[in-house]
C-alpha positions as CSV (number, residue, x, y, z in Angstrom):
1,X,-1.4,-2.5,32.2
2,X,-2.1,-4.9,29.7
3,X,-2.2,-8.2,31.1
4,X,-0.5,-9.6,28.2
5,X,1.8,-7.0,25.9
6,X,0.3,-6.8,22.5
7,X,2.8,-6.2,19.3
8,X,2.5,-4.4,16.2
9,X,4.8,-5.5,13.3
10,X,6.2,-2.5,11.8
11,X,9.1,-1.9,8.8
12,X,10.8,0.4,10.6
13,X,11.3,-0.3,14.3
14,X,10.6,-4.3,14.5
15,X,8.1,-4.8,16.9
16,X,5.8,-1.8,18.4
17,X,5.0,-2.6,22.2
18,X,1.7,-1.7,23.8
19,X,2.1,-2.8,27.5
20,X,-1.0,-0.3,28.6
21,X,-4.8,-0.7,28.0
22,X,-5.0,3.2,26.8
23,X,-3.0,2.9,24.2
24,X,-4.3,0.3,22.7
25,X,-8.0,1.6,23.4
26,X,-7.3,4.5,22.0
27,X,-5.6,2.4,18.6
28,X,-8.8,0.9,18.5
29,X,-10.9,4.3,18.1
30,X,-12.5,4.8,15.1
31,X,-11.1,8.4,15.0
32,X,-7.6,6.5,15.3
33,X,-8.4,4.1,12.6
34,X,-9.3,6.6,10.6
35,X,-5.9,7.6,9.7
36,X,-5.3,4.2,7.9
37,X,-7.0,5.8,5.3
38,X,-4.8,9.1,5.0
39,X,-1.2,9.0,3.4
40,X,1.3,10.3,5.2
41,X,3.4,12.2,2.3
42,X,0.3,13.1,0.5
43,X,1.0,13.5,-3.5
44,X,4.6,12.3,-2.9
45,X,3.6,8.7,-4.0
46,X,3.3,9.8,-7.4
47,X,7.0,10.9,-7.3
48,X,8.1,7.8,-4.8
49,X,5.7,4.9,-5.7
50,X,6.9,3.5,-2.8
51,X,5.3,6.0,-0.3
52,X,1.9,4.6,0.1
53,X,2.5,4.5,3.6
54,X,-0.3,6.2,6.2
55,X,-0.5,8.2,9.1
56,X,-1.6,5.6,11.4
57,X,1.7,3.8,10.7
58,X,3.7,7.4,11.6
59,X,1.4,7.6,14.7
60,X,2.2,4.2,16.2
61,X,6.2,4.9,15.5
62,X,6.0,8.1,17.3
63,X,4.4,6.7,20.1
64,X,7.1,3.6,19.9
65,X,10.0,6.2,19.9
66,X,8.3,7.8,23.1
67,X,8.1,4.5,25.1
68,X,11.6,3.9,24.4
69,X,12.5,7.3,25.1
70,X,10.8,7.1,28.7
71,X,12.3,3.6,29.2
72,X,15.1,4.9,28.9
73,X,15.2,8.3,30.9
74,X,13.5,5.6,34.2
75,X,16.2,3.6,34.0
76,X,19.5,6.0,33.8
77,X,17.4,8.9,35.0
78,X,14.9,8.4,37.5
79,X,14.2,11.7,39.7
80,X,15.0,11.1,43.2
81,X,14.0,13.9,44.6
82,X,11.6,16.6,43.9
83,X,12.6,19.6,41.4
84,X,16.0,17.7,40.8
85,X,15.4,17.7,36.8
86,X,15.5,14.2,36.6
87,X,12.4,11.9,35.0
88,X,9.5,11.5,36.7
89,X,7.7,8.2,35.5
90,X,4.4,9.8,36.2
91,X,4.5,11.5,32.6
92,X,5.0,8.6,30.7
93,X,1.4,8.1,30.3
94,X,0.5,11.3,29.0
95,X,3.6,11.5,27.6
96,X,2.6,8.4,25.7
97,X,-1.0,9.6,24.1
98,X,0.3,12.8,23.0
99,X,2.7,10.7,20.9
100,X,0.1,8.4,19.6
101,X,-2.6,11.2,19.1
102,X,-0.2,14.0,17.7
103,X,-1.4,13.7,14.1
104,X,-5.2,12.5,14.5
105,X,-6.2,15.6,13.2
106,X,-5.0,15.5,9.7
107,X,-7.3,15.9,7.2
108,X,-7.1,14.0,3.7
109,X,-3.9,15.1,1.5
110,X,-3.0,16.8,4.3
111,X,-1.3,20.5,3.9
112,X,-3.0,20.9,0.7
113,X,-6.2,20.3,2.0
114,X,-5.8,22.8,5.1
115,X,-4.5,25.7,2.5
116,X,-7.4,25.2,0.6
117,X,-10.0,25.5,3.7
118,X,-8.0,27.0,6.1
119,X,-8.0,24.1,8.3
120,X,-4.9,23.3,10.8
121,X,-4.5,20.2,11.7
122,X,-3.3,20.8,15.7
123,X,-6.1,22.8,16.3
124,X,-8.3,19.7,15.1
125,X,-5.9,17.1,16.8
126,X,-7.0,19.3,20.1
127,X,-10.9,19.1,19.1
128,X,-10.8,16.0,18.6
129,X,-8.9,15.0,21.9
130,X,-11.2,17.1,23.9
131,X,-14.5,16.8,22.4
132,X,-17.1,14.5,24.3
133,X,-18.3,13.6,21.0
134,X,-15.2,11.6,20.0
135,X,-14.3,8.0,21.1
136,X,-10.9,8.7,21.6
137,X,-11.7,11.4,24.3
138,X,-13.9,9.0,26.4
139,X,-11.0,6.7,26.6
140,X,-8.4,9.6,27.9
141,X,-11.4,10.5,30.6
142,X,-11.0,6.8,31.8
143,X,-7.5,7.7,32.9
144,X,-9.1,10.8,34.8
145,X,-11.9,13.6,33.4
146,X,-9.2,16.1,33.1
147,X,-6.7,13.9,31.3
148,X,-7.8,15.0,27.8
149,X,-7.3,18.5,28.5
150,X,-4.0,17.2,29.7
151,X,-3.1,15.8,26.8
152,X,-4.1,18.4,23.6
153,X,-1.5,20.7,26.0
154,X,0.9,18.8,24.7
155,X,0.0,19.3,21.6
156,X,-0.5,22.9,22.6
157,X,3.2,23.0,24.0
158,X,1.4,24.6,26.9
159,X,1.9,21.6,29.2
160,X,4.0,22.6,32.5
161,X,6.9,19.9,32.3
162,X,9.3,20.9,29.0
163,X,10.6,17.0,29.2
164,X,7.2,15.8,27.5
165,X,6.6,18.8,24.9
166,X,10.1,18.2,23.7
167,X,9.7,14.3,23.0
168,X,6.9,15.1,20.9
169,X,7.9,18.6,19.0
170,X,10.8,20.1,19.1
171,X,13.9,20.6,16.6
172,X,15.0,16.7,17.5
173,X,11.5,14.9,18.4
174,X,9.6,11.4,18.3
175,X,7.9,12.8,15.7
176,X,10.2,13.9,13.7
177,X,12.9,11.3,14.0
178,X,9.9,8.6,13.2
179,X,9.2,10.5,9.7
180,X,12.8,10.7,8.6
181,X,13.5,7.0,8.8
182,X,9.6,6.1,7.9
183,X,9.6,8.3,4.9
184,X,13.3,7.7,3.5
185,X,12.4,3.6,3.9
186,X,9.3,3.9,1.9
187,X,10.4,6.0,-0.9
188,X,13.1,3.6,-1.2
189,X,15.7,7.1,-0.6
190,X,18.6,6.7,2.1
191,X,18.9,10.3,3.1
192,X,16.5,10.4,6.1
193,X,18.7,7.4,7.6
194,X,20.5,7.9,10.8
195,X,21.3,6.2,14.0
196,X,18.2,6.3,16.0
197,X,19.4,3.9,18.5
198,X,22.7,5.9,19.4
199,X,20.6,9.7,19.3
200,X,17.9,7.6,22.2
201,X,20.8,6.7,24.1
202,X,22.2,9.5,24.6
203,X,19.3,11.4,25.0
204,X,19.1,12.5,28.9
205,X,16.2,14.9,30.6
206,X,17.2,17.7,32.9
207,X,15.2,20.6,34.0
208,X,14.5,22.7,30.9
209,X,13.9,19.5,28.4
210,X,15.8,17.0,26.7
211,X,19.8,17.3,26.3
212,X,22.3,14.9,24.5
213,X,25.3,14.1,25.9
214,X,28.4,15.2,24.1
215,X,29.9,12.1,23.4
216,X,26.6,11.6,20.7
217,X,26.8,15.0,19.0
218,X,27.7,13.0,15.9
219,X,24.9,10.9,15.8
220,X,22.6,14.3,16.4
221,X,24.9,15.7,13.7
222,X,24.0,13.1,11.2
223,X,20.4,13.4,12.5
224,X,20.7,17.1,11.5
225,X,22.0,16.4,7.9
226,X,19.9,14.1,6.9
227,X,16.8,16.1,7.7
228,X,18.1,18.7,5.6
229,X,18.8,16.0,2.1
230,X,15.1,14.3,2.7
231,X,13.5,18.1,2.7
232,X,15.8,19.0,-0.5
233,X,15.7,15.7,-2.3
234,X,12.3,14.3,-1.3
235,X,9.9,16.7,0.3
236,X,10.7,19.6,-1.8
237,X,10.3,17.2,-4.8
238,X,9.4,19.3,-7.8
239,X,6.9,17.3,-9.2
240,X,5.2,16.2,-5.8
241,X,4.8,19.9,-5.6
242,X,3.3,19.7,-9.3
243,X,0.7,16.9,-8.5
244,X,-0.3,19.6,-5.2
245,X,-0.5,22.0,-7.6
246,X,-3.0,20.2,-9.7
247,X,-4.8,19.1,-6.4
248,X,-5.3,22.9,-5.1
249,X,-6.4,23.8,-8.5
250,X,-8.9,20.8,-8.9
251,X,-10.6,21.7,-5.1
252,X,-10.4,25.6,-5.6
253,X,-12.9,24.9,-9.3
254,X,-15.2,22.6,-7.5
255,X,-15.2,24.8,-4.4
256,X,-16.2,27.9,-6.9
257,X,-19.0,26.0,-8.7
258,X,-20.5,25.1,-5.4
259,X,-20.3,28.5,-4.6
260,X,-22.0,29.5,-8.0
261,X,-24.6,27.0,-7.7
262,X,-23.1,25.2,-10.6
263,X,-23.1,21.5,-9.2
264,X,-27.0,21.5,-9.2
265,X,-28.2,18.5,-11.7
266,X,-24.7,16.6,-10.9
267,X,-23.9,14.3,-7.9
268,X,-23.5,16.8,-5.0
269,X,-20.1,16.2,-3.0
270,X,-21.7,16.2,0.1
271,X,-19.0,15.5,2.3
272,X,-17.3,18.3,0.8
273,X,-20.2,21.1,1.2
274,X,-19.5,21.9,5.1
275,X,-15.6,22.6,3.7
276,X,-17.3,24.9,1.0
277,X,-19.7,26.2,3.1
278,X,-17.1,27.0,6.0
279,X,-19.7,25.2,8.5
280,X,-17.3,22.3,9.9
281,X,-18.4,20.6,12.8
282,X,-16.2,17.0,14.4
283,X,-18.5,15.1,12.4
284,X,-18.0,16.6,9.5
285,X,-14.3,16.6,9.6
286,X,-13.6,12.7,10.2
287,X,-15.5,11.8,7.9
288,X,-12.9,12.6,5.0
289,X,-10.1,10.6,4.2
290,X,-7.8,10.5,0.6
291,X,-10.4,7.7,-0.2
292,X,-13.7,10.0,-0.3
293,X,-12.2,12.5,-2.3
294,X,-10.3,10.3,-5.0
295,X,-14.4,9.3,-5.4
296,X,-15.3,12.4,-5.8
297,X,-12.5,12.9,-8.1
298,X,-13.3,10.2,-10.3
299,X,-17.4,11.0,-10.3
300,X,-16.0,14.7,-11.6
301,X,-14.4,13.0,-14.5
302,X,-17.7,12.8,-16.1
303,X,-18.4,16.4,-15.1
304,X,-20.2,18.5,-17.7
305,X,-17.7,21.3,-16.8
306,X,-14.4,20.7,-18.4
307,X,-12.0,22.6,-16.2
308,X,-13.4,20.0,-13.2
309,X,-13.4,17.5,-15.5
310,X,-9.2,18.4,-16.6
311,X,-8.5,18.9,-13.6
312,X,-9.7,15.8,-11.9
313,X,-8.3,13.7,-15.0
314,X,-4.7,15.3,-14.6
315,X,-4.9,14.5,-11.2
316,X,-5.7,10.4,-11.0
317,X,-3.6,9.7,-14.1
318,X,-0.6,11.8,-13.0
319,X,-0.4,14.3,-15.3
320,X,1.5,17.2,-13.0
321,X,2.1,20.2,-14.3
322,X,5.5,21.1,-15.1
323,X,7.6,24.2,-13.2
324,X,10.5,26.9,-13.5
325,X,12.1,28.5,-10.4
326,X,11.8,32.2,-10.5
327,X,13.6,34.4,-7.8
328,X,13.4,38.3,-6.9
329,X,14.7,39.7,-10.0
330,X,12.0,37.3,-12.5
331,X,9.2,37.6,-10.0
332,X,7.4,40.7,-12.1
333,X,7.4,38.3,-15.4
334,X,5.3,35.9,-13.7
335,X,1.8,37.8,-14.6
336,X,3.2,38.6,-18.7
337,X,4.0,34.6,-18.6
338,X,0.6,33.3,-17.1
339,X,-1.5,35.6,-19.4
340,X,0.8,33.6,-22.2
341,X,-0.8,30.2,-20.6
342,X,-4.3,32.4,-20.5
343,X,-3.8,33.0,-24.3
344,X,-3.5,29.7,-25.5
345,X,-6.7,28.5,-23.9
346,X,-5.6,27.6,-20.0
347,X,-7.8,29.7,-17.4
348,X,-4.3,31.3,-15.4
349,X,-6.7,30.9,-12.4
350,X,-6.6,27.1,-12.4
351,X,-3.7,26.5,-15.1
352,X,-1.0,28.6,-13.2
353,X,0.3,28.7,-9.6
354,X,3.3,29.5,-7.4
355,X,4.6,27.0,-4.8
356,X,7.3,28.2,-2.1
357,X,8.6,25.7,-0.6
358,X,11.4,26.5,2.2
359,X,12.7,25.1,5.3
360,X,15.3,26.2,8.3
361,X,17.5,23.2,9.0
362,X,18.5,24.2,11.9
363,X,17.6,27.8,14.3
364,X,19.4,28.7,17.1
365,X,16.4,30.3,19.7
366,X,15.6,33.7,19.1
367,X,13.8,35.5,22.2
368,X,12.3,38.3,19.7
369,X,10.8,35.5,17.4
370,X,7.5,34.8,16.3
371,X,8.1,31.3,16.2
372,X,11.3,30.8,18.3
373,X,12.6,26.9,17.9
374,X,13.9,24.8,21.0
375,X,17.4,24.2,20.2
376,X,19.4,21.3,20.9
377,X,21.3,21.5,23.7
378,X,24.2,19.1,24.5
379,X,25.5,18.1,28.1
380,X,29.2,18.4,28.4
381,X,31.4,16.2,31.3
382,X,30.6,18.9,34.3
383,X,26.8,19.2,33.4
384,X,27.0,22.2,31.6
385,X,25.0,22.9,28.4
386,X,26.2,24.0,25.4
387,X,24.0,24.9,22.2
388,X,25.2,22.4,19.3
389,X,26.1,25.0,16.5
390,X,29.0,26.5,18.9
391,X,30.8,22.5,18.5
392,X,29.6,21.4,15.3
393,X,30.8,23.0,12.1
394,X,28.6,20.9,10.2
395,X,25.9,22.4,11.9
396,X,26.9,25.7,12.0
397,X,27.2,25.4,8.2
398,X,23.4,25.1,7.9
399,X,22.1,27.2,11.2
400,X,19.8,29.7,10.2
401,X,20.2,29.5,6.5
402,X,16.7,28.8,5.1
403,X,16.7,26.0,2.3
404,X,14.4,25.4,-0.6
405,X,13.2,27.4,-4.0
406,X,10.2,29.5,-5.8
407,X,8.3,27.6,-8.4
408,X,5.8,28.9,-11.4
409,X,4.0,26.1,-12.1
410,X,2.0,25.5,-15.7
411,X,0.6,22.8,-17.9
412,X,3.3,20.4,-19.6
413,X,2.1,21.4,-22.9
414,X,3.8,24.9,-22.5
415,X,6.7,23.4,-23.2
416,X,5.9,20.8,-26.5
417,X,6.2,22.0,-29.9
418,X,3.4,23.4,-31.5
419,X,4.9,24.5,-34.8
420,X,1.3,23.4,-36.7
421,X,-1.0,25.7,-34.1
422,X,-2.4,28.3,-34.7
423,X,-1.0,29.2,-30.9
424,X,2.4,28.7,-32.2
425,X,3.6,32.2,-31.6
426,X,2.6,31.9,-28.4
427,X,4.1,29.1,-27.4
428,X,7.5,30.4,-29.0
429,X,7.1,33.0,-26.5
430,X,6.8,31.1,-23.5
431,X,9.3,28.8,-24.1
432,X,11.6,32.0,-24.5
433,X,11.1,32.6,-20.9
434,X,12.1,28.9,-19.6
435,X,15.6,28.1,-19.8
436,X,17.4,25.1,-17.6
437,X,14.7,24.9,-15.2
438,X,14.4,28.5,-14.6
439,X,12.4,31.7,-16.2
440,X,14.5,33.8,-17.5
């Protein structure tokens, strides 16, 4: 312990308390420090100015949520004797770092960057924890040497007790609750707001995870709803998804000039070349933040090649490119419409895109799944458990129906009018196939 509890002033939960040395040893890592520099929405900022907020900040709400979450569960549910479900204080440590060190592995922009190198960001989160190489690793083998491994399962959702995997990732989670309220408060948006300090308190371990009791299924009811209106109205926001767009575009061009020996005679990204080069060691990874590569970005302005040179202009002056939803029956015009883009002068390789974006609310757990969710259980008067889609109709409403929409995505100019150009025709034609927000 700490001899004196240190405090971190945050805009979502008042004070964050550190009462143990590992935390904050592990705050002070560089590794840990790192994510200062990474945004926690990504390109959402240039839809919600407001959403400039970083991964560190999420990190150390997580891990604030956890504490609370183990204060509680010692003082209402203290196991008394062994196997009796109850909480064992014993976990809170680890319990504790996995929170902290869920997200260290994110790399800069975060999902867009991983599509673009195939990078996931647990499987770096675990590296990083267990690598000797890393500070943060040499302050988990302080606790014991096999306390790192201990941790990343966690992470893994490997490690024996369900109690601890479930306050970091399940369908009602630290993590997740911490985002909500985090991401809704900077982008200035009330949907992600719910009552955290009811859903904590009625929050109760038991042998197989982490119920609620049923006299809080509202609260975990609201919880559920307004996860659903922040995915719908602010991570699902069309033109974040346009500004990712641009971003995926700008990294695939630089990635295939690299690749084409076309960045000789120019400033060489270096940071970037182990990414395009597939060779990515620790080192290699931490080293990138949003910071390096809005550098590069800039640098590429000047870039003899103009589609690197578009691109990166598009993307640090916020030009997004515009979108239609397509379904099923307008997929097959997609390819006639981006050879219309092709025509005009656009390359359709780095001018035109698809974005999916979807998300299940709320899953009920399917044994024959790939991917089977834990679902949220809630403890009625006798101690029995009862899944919460069978007593909420609210809930039931949105169980298992996936959310979200298809996108073609193309430059703004698509849609001006062009009735001087010699591309006129062509433009008539595209509009044609754009009509409220949808190809037609």
């Amino acid at each position: 312990m700490l001899p004196r509890e240190k405090v971190f002033r945050d805009p979502i939960h008042n004070y964050i308390h550190v009462q143990h040395k590992v935390i904050l040893d592990l705050i002070n890592t560089k590794e840990f420090q790192r994510l200062r520099r990474v945004k926690q929405l990504g390109t959402a900022s240039f839809t919600f100015h407001g959403a400039e907020h970083s991964r560190f900040g999420h990190c150390i709400g997580v891990y604030e949520i956890t504490r609370q979450i183990c204060d509680n569960f010692q003082r209402n549910y203290s196991t008394k004797t062994p196997g009796d479900g109850l909480w064992d204080d014993n976990e809170r440590i680890v319990a504790l770092c996995a929170a902290l060190l869920h997200d260290v592995g994110h790399g800069p922009y975060s999902h867009t960057f991983e599509h673009i190198f195939n990078t996931d960001h647990e499987m770096w989160t675990r590296k990083i924890i267990t690598s000797p190489e890393t500070e943060i690793n040499q302050v988990l083998k302080q606790v014991s040497d096999d306390f790192p491994e201990k941790v990343a399962s966690v992470i893994s959702h490997t490690y024996p007790n369900p109690q601890v995997v479930q306050m970091i990732s399940s369908q009602i989670d630290a993590d997740r609750m911490d985002y909500l309220l985090r991401d809704a408060y900077f982008t200035g948006t009330k949907y992600g707001m719910f009552d955290l300090t009811r859903i904590l308190r009625v929050m109760r371990p038991y042998k197989d995870g982490i119920a609620f009791d049923y006299d809080g299924m509202h609260a975990v009811e609201d919880y559920v709803l307004s996860r659903f209106q922040m995915y719908q109205q602010v991570y699902f926001h069309p033109v974040s998804r346009g500004m990712e767009v641009v971003l995926t575009k700008l990294l695939q061009r630089a990635k295939d000039l690299y690749e084409h020996n076309h960045m000789n005679g120019f400033e060489m990204p270096s940071l970037l070349i182990p990414f395009f080069e597939n060779k990515v060691n620790i080192d290699d990874y931490l080293l990138l933040d949003d910071g390096i590569l809005n550098t590069y970005f800039t640098l590429w302005q000047s870039y003899p090649d103009e589609i690197l040179k578009d691109l990166s202009y598009r993307f640090l002056a916020r030009k997004p490119f515009k979108s239609a939803k397509y379904d099923k029956k307008t997929k097959h015009l997609l390819p006639e419409i981006a050879d219309i883009v092709e025509s005009v002068g656009f390359q359709k390789k780095y001018y035109t895109d698809t974005n999916t974006s979807y998300d299940l609310p709320y899953d009920v757990y399917n044994p024959n799944s790939n991917k089977s969710r834990t679902q949220i259980e809630i403890m009625q008067n006798d101690g029995s458990l009862i899944e919460l889609s069978t007593i909420s109709r609210l809930v039931k409403a949105l169980t298992g129906k996936i959310s979200g929409d298809e996108r073609f995505y193309f430059p703004k100019s698509m849609l001006m009018e062009h009735s001087d150009d010699i591309f006129s025709n062509e433009y008539d034609e595209f509009q044609k196939h754009i009509y409220n927000d949808t190809i037609i």
